[in-house]
N, C-alpha and C positions, 0 to 999 in steps of 0.2 A: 515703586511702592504700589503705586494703582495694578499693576498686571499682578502683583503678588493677592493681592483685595478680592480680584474681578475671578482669579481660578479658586480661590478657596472660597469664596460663597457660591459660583456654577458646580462647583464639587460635585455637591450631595444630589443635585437635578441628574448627572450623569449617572447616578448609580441605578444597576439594576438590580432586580429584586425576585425571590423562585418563596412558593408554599411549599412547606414538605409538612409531611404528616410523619408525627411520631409513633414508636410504639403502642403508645397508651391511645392513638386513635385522633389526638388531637391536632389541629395544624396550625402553622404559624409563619408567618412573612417574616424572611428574612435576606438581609444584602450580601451572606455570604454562598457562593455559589455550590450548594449540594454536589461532593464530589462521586458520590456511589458506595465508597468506602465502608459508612457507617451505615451497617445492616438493621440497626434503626431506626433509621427514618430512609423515608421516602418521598421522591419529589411528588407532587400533583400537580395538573392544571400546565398552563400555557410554558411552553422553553423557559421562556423569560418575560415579566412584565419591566416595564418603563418605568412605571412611580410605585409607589408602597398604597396607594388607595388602589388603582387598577386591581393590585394583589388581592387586598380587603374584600375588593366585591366579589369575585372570585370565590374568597376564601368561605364568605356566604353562601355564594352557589352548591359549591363543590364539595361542603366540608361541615353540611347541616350534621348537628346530632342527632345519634339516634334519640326515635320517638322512646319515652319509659315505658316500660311494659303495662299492662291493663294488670290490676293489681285489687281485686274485690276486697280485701279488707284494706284499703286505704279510704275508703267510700266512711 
């Protein structure tokens, strides 16, 4: 019962994790492995990260919005 305990809480430590960017431009960390398939989305950033923060920061880096345009009658 303990080896049952010990693999299902290390589980989710083993999983890896990819950004892909959607159509609409936005991106998002996800544990399933972006197969190419869906024309879609697109991976970005490193093959594979190790944890879902590594991804995060990353996804900071990599995946600023754009700046909104300069817009004189918003003033």
């Amino acid at each position: 019962m303990t080896a049952v305990f010990v693999i299902a809480v290390a589980s989710p430590a083993l999983a890896d994790w990819w950004i892909v960017r959607a159509s609409d431009g936005k991106c998002v960390v996800v544990d399933i492995q972006p197969t190419g398939k869906d024309k879609n989305i697109t991976k970005v950033g490193k093959d594979v990260y190790q944890t879902p923060e590594e991804a995060e920061a990353d996804v900071k880096r990599l995946c600023k919005e754009p700046e909104p345009a300069y817009r004189p009658d918003a003033e």
